[in-house]
C-alpha positions in Angstrom: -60.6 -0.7 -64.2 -64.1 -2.0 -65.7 -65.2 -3.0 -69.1 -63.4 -0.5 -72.0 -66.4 0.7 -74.6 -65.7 -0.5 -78.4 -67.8 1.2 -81.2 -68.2 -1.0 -84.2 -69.0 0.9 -87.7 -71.9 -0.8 -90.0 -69.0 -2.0 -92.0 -67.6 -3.5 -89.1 -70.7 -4.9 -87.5 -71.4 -6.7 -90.7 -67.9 -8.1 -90.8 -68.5 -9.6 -87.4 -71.8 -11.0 -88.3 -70.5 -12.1 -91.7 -73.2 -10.6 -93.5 -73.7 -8.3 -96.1 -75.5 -5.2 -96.5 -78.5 -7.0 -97.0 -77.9 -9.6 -94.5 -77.5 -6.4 -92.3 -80.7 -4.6 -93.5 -82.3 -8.5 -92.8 -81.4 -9.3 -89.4 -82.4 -5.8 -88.2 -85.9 -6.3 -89.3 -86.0 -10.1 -88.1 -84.2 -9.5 -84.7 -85.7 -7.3 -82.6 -83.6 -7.8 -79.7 -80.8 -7.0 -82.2 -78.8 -3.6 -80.6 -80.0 0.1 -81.9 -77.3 2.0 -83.0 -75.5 4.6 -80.7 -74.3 8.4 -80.8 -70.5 8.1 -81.7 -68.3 9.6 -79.4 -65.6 10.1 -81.8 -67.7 12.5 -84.1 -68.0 16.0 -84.2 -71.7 17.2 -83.0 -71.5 19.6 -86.2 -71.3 17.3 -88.5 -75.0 17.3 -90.0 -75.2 13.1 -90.0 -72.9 11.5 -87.8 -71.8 8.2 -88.5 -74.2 5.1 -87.3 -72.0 3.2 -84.8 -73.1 0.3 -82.5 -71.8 -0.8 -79.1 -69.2 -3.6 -80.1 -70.1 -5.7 -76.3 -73.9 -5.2 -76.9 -73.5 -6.5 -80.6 -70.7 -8.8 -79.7 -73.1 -10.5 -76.9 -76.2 -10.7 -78.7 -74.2 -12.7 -81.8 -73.5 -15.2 -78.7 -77.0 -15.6 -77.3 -78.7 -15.8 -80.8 -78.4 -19.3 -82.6 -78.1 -17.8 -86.1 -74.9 -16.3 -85.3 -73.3 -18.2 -81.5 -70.1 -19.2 -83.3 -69.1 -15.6 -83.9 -70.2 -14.1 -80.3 -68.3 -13.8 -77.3 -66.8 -17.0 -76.7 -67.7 -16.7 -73.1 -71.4 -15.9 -73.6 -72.3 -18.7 -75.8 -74.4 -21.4 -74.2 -72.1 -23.9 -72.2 -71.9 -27.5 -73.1 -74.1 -30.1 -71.9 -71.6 -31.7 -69.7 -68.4 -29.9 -70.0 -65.3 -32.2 -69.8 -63.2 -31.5 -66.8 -60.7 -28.8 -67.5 -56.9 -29.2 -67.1 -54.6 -26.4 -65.0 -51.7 -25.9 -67.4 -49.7 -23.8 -64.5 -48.8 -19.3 -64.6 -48.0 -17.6 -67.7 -46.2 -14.4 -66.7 -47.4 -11.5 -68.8 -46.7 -7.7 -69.3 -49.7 -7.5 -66.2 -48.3 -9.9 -64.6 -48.7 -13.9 -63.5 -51.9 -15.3 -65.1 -53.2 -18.8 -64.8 -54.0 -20.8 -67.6 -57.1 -23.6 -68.0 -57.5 -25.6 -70.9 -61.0 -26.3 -71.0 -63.5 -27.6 -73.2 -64.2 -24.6 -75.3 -59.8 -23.7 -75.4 -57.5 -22.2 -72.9 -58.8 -19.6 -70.6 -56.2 -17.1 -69.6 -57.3 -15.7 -66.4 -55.1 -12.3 -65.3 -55.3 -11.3 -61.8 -54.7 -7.4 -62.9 -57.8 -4.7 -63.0 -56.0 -2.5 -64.4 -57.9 -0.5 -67.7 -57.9 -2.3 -71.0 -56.0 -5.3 -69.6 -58.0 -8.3 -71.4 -57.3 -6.4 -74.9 -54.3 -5.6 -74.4 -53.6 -9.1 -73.5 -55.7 -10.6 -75.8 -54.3 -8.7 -78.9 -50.3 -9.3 -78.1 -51.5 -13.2 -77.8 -53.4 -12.9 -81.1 -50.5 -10.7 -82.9 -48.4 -13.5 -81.7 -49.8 -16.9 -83.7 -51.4 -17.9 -80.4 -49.7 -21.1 -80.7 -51.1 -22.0 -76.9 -54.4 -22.0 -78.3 -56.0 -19.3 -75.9 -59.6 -18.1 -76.6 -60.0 -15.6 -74.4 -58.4 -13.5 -71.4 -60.3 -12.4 -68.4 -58.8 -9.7 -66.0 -60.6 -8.5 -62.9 -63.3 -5.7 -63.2 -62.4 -4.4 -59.8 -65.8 -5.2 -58.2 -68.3 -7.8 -56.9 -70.2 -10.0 -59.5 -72.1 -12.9 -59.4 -70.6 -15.4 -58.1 -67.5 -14.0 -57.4 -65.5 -11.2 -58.0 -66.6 -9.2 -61.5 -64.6 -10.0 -64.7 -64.1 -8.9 -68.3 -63.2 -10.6 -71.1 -61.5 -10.1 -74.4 -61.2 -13.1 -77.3 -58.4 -13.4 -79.1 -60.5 -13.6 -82.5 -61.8 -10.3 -81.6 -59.6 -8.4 -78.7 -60.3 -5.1 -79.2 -64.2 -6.0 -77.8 -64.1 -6.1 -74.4 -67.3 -7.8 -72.5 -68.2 -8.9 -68.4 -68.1 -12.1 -67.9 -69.4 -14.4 -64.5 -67.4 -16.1 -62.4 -69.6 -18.4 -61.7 -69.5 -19.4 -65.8 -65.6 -19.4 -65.5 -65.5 -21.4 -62.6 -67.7 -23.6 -64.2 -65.7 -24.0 -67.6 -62.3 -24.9 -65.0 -64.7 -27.8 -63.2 -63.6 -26.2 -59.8 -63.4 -23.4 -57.4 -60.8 -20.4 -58.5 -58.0 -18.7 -56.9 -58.5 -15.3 -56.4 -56.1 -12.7 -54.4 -56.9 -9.1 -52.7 -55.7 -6.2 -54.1 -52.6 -6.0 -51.6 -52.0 -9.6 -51.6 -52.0 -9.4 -55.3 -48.1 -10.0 -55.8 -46.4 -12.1 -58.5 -44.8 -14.6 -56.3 -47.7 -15.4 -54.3 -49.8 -16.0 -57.6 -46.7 -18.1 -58.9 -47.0 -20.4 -56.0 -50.5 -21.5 -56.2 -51.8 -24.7 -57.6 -54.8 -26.5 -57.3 -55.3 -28.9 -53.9 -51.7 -26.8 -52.3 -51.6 -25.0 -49.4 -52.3 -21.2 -49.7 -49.4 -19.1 -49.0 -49.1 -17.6 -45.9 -48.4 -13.5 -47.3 -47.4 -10.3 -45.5 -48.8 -7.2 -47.1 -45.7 -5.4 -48.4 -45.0 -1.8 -46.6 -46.8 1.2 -48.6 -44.9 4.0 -50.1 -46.6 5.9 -47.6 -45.3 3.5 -44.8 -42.0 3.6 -45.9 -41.2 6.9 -46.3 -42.6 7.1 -42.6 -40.2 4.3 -41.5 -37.4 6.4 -43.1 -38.0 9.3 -41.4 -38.2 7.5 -37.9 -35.1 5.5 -38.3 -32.9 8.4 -39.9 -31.7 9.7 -36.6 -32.6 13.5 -37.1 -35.5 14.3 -34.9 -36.3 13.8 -31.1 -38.0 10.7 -29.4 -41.5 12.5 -29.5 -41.6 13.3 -33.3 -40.0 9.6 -34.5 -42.7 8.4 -32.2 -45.5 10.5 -34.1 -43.7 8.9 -37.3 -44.1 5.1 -36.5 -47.6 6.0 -35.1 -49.1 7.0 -38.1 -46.7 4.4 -40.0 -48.5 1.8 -38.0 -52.0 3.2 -38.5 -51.4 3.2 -42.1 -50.3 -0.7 -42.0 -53.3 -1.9 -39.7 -55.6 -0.4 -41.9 -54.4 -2.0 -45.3 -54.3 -5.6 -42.5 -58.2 -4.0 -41.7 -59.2 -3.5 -45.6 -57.7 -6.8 -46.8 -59.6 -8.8 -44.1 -63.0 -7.5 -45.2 -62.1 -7.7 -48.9 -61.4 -11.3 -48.2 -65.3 -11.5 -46.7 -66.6 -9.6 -48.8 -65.2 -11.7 -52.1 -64.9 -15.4 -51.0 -68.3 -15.8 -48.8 -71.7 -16.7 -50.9 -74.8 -14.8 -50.2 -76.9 -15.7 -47.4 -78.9 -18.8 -48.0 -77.4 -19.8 -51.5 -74.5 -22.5 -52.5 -70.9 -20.5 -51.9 -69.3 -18.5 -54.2 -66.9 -20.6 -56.7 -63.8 -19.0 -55.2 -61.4 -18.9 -52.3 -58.4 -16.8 -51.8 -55.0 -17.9 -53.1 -53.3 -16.6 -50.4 -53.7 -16.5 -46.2 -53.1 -13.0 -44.7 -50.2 -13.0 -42.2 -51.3 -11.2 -39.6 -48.9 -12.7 -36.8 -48.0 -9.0 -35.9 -51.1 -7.2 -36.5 -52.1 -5.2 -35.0 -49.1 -3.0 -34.8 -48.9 -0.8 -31.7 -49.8 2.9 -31.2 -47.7 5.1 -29.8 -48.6 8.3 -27.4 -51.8 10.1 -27.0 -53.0 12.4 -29.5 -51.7 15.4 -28.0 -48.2 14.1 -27.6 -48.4 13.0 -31.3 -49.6 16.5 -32.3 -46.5 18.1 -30.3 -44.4 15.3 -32.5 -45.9 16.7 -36.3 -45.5 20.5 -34.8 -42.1 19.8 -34.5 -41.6 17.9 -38.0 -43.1 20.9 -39.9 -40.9 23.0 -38.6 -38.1 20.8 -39.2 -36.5 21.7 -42.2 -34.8 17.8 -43.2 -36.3 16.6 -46.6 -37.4 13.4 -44.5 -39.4 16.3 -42.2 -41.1 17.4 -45.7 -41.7 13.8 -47.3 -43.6 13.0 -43.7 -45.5 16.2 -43.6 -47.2 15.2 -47.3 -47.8 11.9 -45.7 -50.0 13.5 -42.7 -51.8 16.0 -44.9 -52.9 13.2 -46.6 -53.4 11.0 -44.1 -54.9 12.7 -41.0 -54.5 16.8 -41.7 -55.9 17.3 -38.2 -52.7 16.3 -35.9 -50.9 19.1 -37.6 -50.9 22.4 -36.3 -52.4 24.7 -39.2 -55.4 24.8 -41.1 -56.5 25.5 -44.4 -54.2 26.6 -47.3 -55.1 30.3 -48.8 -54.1 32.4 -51.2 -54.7 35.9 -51.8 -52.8 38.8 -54.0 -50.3 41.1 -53.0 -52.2 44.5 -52.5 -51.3 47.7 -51.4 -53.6 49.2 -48.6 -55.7 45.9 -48.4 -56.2 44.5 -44.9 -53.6 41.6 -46.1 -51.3 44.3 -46.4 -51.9 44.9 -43.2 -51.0 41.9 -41.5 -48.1 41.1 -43.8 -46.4 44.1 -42.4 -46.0 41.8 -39.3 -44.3 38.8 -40.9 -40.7 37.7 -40.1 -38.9 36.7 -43.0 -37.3 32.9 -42.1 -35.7 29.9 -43.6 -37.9 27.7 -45.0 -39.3 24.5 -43.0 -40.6 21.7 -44.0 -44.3 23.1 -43.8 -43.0 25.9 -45.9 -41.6 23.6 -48.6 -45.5 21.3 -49.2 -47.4 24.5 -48.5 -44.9 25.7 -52.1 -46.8 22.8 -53.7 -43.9 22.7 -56.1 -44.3 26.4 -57.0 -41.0 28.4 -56.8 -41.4 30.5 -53.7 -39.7 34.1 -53.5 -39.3 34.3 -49.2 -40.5 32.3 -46.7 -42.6 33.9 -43.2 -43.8 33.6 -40.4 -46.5 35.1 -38.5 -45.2 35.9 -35.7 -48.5 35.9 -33.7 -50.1 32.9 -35.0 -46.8 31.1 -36.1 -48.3 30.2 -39.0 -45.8 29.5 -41.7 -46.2 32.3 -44.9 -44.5 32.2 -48.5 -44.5 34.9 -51.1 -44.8 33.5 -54.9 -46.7 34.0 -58.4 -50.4 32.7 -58.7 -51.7 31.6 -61.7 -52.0 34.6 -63.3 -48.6 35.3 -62.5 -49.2 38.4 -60.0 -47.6 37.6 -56.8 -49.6 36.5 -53.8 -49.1 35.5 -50.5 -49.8 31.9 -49.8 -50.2 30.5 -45.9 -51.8 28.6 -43.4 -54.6 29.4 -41.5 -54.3 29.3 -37.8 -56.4 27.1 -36.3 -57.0 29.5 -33.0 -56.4 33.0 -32.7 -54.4 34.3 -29.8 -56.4 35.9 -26.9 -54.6 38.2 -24.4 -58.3 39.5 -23.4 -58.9 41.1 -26.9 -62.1 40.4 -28.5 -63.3 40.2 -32.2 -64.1 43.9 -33.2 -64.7 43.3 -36.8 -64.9 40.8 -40.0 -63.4 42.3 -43.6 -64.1 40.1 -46.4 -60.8 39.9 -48.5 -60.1 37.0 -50.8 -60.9 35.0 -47.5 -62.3 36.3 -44.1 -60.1 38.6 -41.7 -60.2 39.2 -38.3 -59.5 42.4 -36.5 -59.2 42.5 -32.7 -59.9 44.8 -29.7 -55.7 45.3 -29.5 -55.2 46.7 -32.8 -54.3 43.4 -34.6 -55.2 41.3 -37.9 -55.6 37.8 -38.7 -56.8 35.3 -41.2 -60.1 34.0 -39.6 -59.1 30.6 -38.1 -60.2 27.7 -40.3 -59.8 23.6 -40.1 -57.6 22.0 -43.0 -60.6 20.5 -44.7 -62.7 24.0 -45.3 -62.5 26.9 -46.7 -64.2 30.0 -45.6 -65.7 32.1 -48.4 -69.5 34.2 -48.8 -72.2 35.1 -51.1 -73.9 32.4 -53.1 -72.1 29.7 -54.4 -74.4 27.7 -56.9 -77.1 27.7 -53.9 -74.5 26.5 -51.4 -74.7 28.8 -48.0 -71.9 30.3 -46.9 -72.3 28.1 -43.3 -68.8 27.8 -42.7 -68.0 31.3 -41.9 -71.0 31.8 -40.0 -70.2 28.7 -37.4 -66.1 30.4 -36.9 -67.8 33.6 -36.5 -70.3 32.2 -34.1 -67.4 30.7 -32.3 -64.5 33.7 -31.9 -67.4 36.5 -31.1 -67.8 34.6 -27.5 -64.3 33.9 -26.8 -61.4 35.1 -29.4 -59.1 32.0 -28.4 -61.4 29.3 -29.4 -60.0 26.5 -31.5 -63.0 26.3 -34.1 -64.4 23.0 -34.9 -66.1 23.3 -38.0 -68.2 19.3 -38.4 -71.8 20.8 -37.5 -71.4 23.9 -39.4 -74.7 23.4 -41.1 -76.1 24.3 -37.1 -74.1 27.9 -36.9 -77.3 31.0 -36.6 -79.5 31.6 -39.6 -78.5 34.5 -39.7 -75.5 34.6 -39.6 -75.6 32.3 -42.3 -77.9 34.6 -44.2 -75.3 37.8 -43.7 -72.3 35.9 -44.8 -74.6 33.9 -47.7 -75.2 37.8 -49.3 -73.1 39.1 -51.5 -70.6 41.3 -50.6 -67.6 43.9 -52.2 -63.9 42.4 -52.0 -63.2 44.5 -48.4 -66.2 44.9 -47.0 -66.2 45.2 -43.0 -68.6 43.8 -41.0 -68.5 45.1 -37.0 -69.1 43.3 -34.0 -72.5 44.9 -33.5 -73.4 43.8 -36.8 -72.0 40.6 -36.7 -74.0 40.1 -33.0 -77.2 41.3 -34.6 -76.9 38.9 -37.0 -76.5 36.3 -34.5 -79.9 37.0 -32.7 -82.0 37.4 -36.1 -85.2 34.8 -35.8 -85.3 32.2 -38.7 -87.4 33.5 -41.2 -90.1 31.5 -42.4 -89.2 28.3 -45.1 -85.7 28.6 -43.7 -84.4 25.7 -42.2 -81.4 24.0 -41.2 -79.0 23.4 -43.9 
């Protein structure tokens, strides 16, 4: 996506100029405008004198907007003729990028690309080029992937140079064709709907095809292996998924085809109508009936159960029943070791199988307390280490927090006798000390939260409110193990702000 940089050697600039080293030594002293020379990328910074290099778009443009030297710029930023002569639609070409529509216009053909994928328009522009270009094109223009003037953002690439790649208006394009252009949203951007366009036809009326996402959802609902409530919780998020992309294609559409307020519209219009006879699609079940549906897919051990759970991690972590991933090494006499005495070895679920992330797992837990799924493998330094879930609420039973050890990740240990991983929401992490001036605000608002009432399911979006100083004890540092008590942990709590500190 976006223009690709080109770096043009004073051999090569002079080349393109088609002057020599005088000429070169001339026009630099004559042309002020004319472009400085740049730091190479490709050199080694040890090398005492790196090699001059110059931006081949900046050179490449300035050849096209400077008389002297217009016939061997960018073909699309020389100054446009007078009065143009109407340019003809010569129909799709399909290409390695896919279907591109072709103008003949008064400068040559325009190949126009409806791809923004990296280093299209060279790529393009150089298998023409390497072919004879017997259709005569002069340049190939992809889409940048943003807003421009006029229109969606383009780059160019001429056959007679294609490895420069340059922007380009669509207002300058449109101009050259003598009409308003075509141009399709990224999820309406499919072969045959490009195919079917032609100038004065009717757009085509296009469904946006299912994601991969979508369809592996779909799958999973329709296969027949899990209850009512969890195929529900399947084709719920399925259908969030699809009214979304319905949602985003609507407002690219705006966004793209309207002009600006107060000014002539925008040379282009969408090549295709959005079919949204079905939209939106329906939503099944409150929340908490879809979160019972994804606790019983991840423990579900199908392969559909496991393709789904990667889908909700991704899509929305907080209907499923577990918080953040941690990791933390196997240790003898560490407070981990303590609570791992407690975990039931199990078949693997489909939680177990994306909390392996592809690693080879040696046995599969649970907590038995938490029900947090647990799996034993190598880290990256190949010691072993356990890797789980954090619950997301500790269990109660009328025990209360009695202290806070800092191992690897913060631990809990209760009234009762017990230890857990300090309860955490899938999208944080819970660490201390100072972390590149970062404040360790996170553990401070769980702690805030589990020293009034053990049970609490922590919420974690205003952590940047939890007590200064609590903030301030867990932002020290501290030794791998230290235990912070209750009565620490409360004193803490009550500390005044000192002066300067604020709210983070």
């Amino acid at each position: 996506m976006g223009v690709s940089r080109s770096y043009l050697s004073r051999a090569e600039v002079q080349k393109l100029l088609g002057v020599n080293a005088f000429g070169m030594w001339r026009l630099v002293r004559k042309y002020a405008m004319f472009p400085e020379p740049v730091e190479n990328p490709y050199s080694p910074r040890e090398r005492p004198e790196p090699q001059e290099v110059w931006d081949g778009a900046e050179v490449y443009s300035w050849a096209a907007e400077t008389a002297e030297f217009t016939s061997r710029g960018a073909a699309l930023l020389r100054p446009l003729p007078g009065s143009p002569a109407p340019a003809r639609w010569l129909g799709y070409r399909d290409t390695l990028r896919g279907p591109a529509l072709d103008w003949h216009t008064s400068i040559g053909v325009l190949r126009i690309v409806h791809c923004d994928d990296s280093r299209v328009a060279t790529a393009l522009a150089t298998a023409i080029h390497a072919s004879g270009n017997e259709e005569g094109v002069v340049s190939v223009c992809a889409l940048y992937g943003d807003m421009g003037f006029h229109g969606p953002a383009l780059v160019a690439a001429d056959t007679a140079q294609p490895g420069i790649e340059y922007e380009v208006s669509w207002g300058d394009i449109a101009a050259l064709a003598g009409q308003v252009l075509p141009w399709w949203p990224r999820l309406l951007r499919l072969p045959h709907a490009i195919r079917h366009w032609e100038p004065g036809a009717q757009a085509a009326v296009v469904s946006i095809p299912l994601s991969d996402q979508e369809i592996i959802l779909h799958r999973a609902a329709a296969s027949g292996v899990f209850d009512t409530i969890a195929s529900a919780a399947l084709r719920d998020m399925a259908n969030s998924i699809h009214n979304d992309r319905v949602r985003e294609t609507r407002r690219e559409i705006e966004i793209f085809c309207k002009g600006r307020e107060g000014e002539i519209p925008n040379p282009v219009i969408a090549g295709a109508v959005l079919d949204t006879s079905r939209h939106p699609l329906p939503r099944e079940g409150e929340r908490r009936v879809l979160k019972t549906g994804w606790r019983r897919l991840a423990l579900h051990p199908h392969a559909h159960a496991v393709a789904a759970l990667e889908v909700a991690l991704d899509r929305e972590p907080d209907l499923l029943p577990f918080g953040a991933v941690i990791e933390v090494p196997v240790e003898s006499g560490t407070v981990s070791d303590r609570w791992a005495c407690r975990l039931t070895e199990c078949r693997p679920a489909a939680a177990h199988a994306v909390l392996a992330q592809n690693d080879k797992a040696e046995a599969y837990f649970t907590d038995p307390l938490t029900g947090m799924p647990v799996l034993r493998t190598h880290g990256a330094d190949s010691r072993h280490v356990w890797r789980f879930y954090t619950p997301l609420s500790l269990p109660g039973g009328g025990a209360e927090l009695a202290s806070v050890v800092l191992h690897h990740t913060l631990w809990v240990t209760t009234s009762d006798g017990h230890v857990h991983p300090a309860p955490c929401t899938p999208t944080e992490y819970l660490w201390w000390g100072d972390s590149w001036g970062d404040r360790a605000s996170e553990a401070a608002a769980v702690v805030d939260q589990i020293l009034d009432r053990l049970s609490t399911t922590v919420t974690l979006h205003k952590h940047r409110n939890a007590p200064t100083g609590l903030t301030r004890l867990f932002s020290e540092r501290h030794q791998q193990g230290t235990e912070l008590t209750r009565a620490t942990l409360l004193q803490a709590r009550k500390a005044p702000r000192m002066r300067g500190e604020g709210k983070h």
